[in-house]
PDB file of N, CA, C and O in Angstrom, chain B, residues numbered from 101:
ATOM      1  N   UNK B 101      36.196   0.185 -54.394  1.00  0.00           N
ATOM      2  CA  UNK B 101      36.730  -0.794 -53.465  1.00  0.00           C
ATOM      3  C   UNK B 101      38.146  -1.135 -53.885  1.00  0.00           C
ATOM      4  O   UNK B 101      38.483  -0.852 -55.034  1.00  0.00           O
ATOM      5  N   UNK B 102      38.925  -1.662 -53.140  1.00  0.00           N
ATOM      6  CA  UNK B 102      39.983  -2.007 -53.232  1.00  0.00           C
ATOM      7  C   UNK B 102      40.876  -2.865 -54.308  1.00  0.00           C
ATOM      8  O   UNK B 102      41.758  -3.268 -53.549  1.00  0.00           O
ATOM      9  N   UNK B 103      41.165  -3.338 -55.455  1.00  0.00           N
ATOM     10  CA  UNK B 103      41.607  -3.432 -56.324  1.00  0.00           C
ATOM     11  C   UNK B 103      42.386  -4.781 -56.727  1.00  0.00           C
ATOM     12  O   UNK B 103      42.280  -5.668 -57.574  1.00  0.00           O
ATOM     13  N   UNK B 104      43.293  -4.416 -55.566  1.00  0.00           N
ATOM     14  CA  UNK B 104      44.934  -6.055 -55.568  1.00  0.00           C
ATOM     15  C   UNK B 104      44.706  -6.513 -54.698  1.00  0.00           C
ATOM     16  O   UNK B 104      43.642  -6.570 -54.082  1.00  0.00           O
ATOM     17  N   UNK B 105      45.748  -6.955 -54.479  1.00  0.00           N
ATOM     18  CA  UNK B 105      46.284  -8.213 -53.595  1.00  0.00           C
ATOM     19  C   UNK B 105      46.732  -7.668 -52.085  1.00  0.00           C
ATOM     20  O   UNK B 105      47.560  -6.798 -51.815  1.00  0.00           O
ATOM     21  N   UNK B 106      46.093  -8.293 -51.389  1.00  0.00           N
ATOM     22  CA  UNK B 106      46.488  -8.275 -50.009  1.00  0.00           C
ATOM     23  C   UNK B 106      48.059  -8.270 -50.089  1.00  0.00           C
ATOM     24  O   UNK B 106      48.621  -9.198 -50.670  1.00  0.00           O
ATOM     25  N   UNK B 107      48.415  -7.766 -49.807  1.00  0.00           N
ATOM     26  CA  UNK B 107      50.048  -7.905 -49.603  1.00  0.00           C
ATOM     27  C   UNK B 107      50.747  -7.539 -48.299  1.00  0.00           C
ATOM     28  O   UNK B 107      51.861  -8.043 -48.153  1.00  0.00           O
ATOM     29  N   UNK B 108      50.344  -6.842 -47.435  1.00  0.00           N
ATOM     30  CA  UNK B 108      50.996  -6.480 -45.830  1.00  0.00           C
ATOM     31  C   UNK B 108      49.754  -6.209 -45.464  1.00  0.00           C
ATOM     32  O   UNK B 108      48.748  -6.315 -46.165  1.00  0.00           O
ATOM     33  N   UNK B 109      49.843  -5.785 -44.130  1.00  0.00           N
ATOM     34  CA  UNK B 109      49.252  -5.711 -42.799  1.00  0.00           C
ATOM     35  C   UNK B 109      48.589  -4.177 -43.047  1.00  0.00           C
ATOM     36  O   UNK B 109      47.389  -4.103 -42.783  1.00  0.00           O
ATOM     37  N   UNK B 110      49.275  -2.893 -43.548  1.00  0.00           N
ATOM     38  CA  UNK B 110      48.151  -2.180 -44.186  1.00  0.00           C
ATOM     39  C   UNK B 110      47.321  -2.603 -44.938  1.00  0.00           C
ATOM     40  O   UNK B 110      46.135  -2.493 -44.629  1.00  0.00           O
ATOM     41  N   UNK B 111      47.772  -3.321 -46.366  1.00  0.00           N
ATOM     42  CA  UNK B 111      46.527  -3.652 -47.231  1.00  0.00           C
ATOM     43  C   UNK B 111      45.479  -4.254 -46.599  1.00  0.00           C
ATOM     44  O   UNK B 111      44.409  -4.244 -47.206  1.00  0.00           O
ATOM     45  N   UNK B 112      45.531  -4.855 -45.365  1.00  0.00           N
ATOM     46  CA  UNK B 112      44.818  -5.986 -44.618  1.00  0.00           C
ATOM     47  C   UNK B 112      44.063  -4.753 -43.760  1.00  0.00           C
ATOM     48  O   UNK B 112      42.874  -4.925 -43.488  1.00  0.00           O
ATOM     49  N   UNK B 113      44.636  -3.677 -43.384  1.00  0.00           N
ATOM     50  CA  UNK B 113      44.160  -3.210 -42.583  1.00  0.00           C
ATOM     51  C   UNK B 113      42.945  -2.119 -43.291  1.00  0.00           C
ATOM     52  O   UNK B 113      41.939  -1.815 -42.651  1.00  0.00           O
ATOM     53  N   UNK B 114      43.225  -1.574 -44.757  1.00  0.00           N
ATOM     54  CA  UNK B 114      42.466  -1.013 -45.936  1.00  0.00           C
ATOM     55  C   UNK B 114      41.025  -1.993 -46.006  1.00  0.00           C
ATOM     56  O   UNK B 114      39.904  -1.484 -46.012  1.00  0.00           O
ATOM     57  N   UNK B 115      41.233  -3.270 -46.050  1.00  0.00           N
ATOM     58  CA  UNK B 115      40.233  -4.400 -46.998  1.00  0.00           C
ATOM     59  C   UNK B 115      39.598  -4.320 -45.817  1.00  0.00           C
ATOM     60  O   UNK B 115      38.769  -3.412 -45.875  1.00  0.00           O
ATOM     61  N   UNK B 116      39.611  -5.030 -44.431  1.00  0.00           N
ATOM     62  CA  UNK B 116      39.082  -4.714 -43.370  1.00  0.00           C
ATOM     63  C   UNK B 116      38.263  -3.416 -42.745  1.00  0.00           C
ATOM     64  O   UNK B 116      37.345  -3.701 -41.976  1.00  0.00           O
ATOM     65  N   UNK B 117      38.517  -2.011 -43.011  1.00  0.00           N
ATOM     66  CA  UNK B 117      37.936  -0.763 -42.589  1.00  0.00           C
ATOM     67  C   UNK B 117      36.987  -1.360 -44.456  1.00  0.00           C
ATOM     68  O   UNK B 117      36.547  -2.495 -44.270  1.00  0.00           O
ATOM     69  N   UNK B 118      36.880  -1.197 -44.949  1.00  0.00           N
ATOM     70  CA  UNK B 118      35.977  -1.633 -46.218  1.00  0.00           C
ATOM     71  C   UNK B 118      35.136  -2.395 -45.667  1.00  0.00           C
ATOM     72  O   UNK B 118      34.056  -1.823 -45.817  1.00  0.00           O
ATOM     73  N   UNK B 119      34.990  -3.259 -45.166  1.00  0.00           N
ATOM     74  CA  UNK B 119      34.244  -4.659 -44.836  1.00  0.00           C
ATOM     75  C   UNK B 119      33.390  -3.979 -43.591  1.00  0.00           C
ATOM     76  O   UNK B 119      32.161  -3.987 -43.521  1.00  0.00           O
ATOM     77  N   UNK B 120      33.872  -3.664 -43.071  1.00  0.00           N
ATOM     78  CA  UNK B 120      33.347  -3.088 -41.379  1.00  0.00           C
ATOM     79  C   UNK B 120      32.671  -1.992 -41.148  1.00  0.00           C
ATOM     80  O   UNK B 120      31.903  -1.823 -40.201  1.00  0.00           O
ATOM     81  N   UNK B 121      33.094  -0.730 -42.532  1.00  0.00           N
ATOM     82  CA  UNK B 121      31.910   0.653 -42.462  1.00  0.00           C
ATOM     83  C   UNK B 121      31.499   0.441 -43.366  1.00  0.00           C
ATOM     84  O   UNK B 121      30.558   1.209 -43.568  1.00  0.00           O
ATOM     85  N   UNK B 122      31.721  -0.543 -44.519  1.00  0.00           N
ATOM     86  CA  UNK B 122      31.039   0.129 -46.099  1.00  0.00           C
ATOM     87  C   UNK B 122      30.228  -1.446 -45.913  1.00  0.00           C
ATOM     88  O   UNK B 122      29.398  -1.607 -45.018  1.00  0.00           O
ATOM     89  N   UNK B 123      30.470  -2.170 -46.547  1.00  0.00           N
ATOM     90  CA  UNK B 123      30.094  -3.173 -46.424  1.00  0.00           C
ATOM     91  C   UNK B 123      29.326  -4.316 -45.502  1.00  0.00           C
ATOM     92  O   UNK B 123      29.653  -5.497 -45.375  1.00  0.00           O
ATOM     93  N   UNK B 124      28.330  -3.693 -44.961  1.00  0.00           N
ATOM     94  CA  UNK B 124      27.904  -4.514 -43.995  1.00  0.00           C
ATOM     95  C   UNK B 124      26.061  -4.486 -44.098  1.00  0.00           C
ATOM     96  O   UNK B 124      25.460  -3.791 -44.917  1.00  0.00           O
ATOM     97  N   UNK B 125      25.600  -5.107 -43.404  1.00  0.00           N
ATOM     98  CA  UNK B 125      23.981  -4.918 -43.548  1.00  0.00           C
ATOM     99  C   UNK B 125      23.601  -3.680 -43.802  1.00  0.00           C
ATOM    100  O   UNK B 125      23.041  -3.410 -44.864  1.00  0.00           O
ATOM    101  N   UNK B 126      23.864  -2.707 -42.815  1.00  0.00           N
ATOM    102  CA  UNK B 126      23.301  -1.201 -43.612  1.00  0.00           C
ATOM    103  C   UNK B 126      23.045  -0.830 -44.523  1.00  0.00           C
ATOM    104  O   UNK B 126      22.116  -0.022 -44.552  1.00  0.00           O
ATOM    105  N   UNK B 127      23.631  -1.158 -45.617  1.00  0.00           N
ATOM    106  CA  UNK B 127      23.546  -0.976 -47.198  1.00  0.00           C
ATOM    107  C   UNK B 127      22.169  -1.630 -47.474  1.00  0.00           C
ATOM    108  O   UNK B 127      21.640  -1.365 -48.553  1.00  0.00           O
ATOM    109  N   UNK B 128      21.361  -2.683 -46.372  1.00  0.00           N
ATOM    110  CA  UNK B 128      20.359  -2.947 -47.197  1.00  0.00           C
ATOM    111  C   UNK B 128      19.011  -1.943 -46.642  1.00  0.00           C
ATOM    112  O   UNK B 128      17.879  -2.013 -47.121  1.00  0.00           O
ATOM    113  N   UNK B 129      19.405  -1.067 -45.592  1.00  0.00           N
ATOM    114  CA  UNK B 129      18.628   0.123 -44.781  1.00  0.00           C
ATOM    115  C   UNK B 129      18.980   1.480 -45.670  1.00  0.00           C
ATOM    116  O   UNK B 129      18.778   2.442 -44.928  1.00  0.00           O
ATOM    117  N   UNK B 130      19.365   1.864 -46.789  1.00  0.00           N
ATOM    118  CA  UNK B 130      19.340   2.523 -47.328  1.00  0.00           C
ATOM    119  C   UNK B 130      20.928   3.693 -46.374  1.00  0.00           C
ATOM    120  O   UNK B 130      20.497   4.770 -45.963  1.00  0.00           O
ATOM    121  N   UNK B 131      21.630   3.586 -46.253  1.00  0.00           N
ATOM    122  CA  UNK B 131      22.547   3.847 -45.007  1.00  0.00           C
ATOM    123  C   UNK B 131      23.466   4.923 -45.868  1.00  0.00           C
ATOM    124  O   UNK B 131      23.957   4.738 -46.982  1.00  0.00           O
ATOM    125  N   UNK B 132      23.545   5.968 -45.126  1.00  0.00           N
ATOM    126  CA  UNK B 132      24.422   7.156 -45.846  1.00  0.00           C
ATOM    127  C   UNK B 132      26.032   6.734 -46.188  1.00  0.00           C
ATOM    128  O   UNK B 132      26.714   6.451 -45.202  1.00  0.00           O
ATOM    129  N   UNK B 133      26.512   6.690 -47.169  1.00  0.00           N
ATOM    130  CA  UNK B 133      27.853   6.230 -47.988  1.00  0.00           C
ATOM    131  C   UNK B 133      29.196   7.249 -47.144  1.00  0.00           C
ATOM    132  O   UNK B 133      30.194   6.923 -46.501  1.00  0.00           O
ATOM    133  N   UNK B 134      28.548   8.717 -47.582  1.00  0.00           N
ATOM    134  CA  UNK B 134      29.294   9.424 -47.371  1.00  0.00           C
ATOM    135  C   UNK B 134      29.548   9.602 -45.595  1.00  0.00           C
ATOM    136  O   UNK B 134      28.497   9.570 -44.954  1.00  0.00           O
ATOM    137  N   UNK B 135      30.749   9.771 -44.831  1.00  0.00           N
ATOM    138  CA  UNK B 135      30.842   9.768 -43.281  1.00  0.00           C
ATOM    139  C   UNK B 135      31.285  11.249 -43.440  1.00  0.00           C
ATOM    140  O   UNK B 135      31.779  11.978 -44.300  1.00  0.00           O
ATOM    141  N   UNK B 136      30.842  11.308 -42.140  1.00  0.00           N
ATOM    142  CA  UNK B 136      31.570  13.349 -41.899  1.00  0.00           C
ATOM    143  C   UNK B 136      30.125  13.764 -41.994  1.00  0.00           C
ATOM    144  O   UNK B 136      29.869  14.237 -40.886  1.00  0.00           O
ATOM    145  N   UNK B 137      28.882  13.840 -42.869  1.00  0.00           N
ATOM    146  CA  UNK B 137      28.196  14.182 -43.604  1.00  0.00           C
ATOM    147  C   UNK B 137      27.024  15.078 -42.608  1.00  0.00           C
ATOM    148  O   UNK B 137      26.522  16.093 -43.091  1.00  0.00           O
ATOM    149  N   UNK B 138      26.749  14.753 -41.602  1.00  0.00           N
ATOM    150  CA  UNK B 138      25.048  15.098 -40.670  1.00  0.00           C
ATOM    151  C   UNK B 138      25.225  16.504 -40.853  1.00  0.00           C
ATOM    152  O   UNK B 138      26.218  17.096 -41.273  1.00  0.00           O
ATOM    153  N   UNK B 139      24.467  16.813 -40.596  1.00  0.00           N
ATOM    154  CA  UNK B 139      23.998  18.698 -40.979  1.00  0.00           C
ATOM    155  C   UNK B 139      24.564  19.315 -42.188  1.00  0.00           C
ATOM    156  O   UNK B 139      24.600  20.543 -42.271  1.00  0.00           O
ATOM    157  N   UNK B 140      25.017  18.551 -43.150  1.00  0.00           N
ATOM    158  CA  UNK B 140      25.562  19.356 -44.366  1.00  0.00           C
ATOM    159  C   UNK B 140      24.751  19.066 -45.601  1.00  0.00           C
ATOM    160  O   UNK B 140      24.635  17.881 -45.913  1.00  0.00           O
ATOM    161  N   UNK B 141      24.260  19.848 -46.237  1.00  0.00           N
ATOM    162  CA  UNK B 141      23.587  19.922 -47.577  1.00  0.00           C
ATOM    163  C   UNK B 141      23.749  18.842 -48.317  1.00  0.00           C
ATOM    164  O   UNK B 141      23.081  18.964 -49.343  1.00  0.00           O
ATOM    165  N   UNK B 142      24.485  17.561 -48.269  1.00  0.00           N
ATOM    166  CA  UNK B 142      24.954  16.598 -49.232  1.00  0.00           C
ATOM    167  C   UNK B 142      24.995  15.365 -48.818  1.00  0.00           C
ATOM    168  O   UNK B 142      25.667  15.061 -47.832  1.00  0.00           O
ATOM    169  N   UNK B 143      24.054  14.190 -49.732  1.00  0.00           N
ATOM    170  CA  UNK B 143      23.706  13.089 -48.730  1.00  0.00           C
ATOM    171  C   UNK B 143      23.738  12.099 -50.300  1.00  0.00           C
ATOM    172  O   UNK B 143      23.192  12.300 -51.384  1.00  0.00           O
ATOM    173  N   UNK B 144      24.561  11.087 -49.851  1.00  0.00           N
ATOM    174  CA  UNK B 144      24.803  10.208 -51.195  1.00  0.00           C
ATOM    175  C   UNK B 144      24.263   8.433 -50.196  1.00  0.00           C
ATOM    176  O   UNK B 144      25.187   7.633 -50.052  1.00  0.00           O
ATOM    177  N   UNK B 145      22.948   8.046 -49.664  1.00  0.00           N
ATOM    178  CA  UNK B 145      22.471   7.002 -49.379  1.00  0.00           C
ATOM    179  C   UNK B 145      22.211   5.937 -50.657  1.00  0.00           C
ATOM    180  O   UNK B 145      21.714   6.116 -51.768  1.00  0.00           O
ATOM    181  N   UNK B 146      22.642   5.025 -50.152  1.00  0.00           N
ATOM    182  CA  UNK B 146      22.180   3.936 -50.765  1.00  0.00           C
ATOM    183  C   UNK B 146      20.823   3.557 -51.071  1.00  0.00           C
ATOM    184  O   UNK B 146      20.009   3.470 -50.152  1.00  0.00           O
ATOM    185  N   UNK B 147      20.358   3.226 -52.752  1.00  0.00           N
ATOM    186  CA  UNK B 147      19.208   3.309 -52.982  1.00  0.00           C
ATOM    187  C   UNK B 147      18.310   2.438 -52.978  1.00  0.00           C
ATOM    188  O   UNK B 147      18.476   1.522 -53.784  1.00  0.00           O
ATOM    189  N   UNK B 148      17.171   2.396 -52.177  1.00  0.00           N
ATOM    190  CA  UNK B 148      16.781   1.086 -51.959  1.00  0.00           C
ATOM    191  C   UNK B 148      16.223   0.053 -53.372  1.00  0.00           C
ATOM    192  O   UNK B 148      16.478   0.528 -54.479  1.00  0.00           O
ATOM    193  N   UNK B 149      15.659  -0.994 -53.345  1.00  0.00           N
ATOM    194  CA  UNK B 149      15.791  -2.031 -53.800  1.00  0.00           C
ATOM    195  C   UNK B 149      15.293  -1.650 -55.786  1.00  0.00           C
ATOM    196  O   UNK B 149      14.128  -1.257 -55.855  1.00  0.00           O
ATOM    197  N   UNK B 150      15.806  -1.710 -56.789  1.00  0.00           N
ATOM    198  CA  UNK B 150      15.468  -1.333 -57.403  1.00  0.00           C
ATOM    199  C   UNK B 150      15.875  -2.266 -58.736  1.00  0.00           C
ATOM    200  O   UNK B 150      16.495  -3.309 -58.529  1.00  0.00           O
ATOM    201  N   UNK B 151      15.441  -1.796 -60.414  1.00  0.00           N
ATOM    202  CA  UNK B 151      16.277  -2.640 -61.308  1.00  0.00           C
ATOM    203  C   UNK B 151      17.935  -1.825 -61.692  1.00  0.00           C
ATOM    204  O   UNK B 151      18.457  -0.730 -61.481  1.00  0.00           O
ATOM    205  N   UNK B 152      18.138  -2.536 -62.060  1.00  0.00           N
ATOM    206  CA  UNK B 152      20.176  -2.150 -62.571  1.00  0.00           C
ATOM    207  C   UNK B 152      19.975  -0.679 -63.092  1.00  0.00           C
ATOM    208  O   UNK B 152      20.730   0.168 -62.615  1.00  0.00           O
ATOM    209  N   UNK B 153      19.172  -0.340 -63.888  1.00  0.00           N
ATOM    210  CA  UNK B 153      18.910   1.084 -64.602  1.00  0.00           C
ATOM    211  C   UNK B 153      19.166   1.533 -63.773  1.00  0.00           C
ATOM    212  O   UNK B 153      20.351   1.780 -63.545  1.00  0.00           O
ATOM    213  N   UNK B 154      17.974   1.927 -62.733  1.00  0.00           N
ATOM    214  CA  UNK B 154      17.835   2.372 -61.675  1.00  0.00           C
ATOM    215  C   UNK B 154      18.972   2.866 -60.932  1.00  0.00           C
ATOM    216  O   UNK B 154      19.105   4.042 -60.595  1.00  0.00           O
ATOM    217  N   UNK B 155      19.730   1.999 -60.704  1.00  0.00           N
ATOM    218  CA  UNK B 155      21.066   1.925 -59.827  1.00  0.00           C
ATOM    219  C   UNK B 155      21.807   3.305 -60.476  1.00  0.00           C
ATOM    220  O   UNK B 155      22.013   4.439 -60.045  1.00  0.00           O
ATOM    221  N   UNK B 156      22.020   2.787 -61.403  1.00  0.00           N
ATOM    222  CA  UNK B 156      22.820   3.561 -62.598  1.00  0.00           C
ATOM    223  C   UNK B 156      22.504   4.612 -62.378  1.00  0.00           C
ATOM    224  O   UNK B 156      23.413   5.344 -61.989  1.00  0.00           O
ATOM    225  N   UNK B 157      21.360   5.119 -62.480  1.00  0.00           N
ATOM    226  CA  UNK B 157      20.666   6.735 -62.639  1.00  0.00           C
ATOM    227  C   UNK B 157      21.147   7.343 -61.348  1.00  0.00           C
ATOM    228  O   UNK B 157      21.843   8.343 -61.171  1.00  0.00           O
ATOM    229  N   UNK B 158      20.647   6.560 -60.548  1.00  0.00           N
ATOM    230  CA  UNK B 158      20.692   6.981 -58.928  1.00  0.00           C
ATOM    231  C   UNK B 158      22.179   7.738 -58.789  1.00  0.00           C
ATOM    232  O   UNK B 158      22.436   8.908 -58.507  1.00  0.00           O
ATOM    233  N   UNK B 159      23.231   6.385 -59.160  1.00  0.00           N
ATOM    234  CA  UNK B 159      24.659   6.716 -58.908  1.00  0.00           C
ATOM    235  C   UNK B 159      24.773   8.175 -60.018  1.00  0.00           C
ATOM    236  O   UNK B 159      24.773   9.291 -59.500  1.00  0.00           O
ATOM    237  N   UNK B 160      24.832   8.079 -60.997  1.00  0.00           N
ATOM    238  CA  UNK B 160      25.166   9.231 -62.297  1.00  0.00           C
ATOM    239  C   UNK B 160      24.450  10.652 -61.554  1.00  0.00           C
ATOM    240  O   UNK B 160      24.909  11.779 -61.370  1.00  0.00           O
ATOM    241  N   UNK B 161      23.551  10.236 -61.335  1.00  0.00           N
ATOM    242  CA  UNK B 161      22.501  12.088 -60.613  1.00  0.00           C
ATOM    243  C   UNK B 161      23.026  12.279 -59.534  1.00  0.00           C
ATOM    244  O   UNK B 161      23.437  13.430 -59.390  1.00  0.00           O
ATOM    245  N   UNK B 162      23.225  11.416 -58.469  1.00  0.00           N
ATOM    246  CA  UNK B 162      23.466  12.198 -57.279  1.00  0.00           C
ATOM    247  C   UNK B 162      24.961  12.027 -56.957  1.00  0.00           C
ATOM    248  O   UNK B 162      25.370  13.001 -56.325  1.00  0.00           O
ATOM    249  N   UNK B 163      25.747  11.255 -57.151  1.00  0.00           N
ATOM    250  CA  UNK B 163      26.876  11.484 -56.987  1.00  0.00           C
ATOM    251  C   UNK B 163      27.530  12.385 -57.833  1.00  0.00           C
ATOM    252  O   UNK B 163      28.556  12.924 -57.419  1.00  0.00           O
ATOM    253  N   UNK B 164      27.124  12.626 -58.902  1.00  0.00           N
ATOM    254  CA  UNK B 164      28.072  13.455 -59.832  1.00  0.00           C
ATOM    255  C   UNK B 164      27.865  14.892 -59.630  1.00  0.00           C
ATOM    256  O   UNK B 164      28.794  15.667 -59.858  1.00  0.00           O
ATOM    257  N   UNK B 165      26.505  15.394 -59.142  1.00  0.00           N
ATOM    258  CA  UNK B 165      26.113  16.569 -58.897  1.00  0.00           C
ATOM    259  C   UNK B 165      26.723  16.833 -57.197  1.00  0.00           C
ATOM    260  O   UNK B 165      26.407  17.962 -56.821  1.00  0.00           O
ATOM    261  N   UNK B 166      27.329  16.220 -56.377  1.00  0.00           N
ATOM    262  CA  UNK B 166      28.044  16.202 -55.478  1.00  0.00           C
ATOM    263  C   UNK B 166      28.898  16.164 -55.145  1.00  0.00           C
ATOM    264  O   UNK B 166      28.931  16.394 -53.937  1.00  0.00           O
ATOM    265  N   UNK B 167      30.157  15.896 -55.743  1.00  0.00           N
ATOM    266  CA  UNK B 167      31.247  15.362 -55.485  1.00  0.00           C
ATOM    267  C   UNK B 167      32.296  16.782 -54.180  1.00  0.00           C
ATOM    268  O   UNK B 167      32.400  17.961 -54.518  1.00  0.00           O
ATOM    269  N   UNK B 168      32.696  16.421 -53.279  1.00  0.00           N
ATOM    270  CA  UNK B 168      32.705  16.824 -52.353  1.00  0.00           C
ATOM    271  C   UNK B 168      33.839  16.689 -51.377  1.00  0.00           C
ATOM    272  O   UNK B 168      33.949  15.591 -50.831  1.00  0.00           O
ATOM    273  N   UNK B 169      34.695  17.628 -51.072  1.00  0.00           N
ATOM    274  CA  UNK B 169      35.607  16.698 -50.358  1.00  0.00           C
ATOM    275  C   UNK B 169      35.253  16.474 -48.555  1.00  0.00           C
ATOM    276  O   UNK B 169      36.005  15.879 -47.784  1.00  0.00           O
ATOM    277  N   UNK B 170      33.809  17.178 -48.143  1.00  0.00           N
ATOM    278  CA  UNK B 170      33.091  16.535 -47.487  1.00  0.00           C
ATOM    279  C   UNK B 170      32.909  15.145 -47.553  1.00  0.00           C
ATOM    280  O   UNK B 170      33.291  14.739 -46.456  1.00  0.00           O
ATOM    281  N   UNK B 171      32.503  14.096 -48.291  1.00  0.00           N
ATOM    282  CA  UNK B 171      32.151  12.917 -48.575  1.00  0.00           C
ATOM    283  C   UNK B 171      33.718  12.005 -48.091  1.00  0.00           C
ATOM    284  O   UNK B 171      33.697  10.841 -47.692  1.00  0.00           O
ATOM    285  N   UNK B 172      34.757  12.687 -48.213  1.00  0.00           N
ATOM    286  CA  UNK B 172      36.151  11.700 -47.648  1.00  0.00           C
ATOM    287  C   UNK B 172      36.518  12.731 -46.075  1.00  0.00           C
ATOM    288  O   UNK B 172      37.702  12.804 -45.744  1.00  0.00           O
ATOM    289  N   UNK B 173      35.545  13.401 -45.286  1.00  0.00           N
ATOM    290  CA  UNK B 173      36.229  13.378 -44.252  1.00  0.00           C
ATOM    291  C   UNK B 173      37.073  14.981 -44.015  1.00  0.00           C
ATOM    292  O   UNK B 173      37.522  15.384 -42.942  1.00  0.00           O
ATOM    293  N   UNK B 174      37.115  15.659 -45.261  1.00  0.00           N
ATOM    294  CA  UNK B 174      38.171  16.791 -45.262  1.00  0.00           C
ATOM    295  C   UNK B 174      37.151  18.251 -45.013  1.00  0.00           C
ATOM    296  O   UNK B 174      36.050  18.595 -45.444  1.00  0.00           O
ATOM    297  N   UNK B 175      38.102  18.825 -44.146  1.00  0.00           N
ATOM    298  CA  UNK B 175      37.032  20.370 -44.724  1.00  0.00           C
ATOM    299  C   UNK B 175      36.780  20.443 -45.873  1.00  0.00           C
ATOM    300  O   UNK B 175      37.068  19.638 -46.759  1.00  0.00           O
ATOM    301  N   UNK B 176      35.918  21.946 -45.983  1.00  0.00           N
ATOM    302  CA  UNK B 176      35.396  22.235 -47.277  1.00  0.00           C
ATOM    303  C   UNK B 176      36.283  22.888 -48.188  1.00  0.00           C
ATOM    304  O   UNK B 176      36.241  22.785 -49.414  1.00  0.00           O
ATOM    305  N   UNK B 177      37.438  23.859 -47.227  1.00  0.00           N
ATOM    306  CA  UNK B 177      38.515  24.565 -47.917  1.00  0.00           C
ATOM    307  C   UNK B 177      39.603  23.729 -48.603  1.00  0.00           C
ATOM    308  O   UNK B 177      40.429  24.398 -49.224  1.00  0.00           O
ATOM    309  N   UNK B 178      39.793  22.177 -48.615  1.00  0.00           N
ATOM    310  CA  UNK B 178      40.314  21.326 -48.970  1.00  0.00           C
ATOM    311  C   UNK B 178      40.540  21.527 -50.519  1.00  0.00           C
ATOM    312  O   UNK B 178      41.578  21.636 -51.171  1.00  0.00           O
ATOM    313  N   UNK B 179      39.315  21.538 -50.852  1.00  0.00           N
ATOM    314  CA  UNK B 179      38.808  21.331 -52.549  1.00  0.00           C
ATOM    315  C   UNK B 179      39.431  22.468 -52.968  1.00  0.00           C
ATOM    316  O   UNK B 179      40.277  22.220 -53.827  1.00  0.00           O
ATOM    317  N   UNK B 180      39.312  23.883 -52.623  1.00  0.00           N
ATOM    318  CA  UNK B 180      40.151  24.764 -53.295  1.00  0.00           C
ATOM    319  C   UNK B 180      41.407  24.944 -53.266  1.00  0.00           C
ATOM    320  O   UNK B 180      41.694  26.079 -53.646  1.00  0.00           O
ATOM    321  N   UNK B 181      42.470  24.188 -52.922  1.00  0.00           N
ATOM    322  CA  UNK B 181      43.702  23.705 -52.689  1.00  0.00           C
ATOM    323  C   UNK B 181      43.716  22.753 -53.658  1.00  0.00           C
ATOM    324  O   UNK B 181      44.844  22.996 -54.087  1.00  0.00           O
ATOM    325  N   UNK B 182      43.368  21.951 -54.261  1.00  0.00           N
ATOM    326  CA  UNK B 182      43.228  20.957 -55.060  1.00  0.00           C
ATOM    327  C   UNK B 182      42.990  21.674 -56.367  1.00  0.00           C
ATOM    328  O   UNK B 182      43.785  21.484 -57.288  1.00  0.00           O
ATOM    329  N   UNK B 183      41.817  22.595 -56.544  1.00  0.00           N
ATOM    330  CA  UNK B 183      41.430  23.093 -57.898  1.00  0.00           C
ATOM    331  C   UNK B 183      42.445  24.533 -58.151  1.00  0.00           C
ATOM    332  O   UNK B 183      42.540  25.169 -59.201  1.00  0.00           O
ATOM    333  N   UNK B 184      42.952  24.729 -57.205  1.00  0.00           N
ATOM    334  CA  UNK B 184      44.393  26.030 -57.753  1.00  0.00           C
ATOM    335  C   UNK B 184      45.391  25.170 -57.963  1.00  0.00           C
ATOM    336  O   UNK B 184      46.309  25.845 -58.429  1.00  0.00           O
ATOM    337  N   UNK B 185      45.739  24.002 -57.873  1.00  0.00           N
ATOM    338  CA  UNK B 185      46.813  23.343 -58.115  1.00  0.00           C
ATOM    339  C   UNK B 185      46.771  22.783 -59.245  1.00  0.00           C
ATOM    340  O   UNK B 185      47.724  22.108 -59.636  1.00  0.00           O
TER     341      UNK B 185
END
């Protein structure tokens, strides 16, 4: 999530798209994180109700074994532009 200080009308406009797709009741429906995502092999949902461990594990296993530049929206050929550079 977002870090500083509101400072202009982008930052306002950053904190806001946060609040409105990420942040909202869904998260307590178990609601897929990643957007772009339906028909693709890779699904990073929110885990339902659990202890802090839990959380932890959840996040460490499935996000790390995923990381994707599917998950922000980009093709898949994205990532190899990134890893030759």
């Amino acid at each position: 999530m977002y870090g500083g200080h509101i400072v202009d009308n982008w930052d306002r406009i950053l904190c806001n798209s946060y609040l409105l797709n990420i942040v909202n009741e869904k998260l307590f429906d178990e609601a897929e994180l990643f957007p772009y995502i339906e028909g693709k092999p890779y699904s990073f949902k929110v885990p339902g109700q659990s202890p802090y461990e839990k959380y932890l594990e959840h996040i460490e296993v499935t996000l790390a074994n995923q990381e994707t530049p599917l998950a922000y929206g980009l093709h898949p050929n994205a990532e190899i532009g990134f890893r030759t550079t």
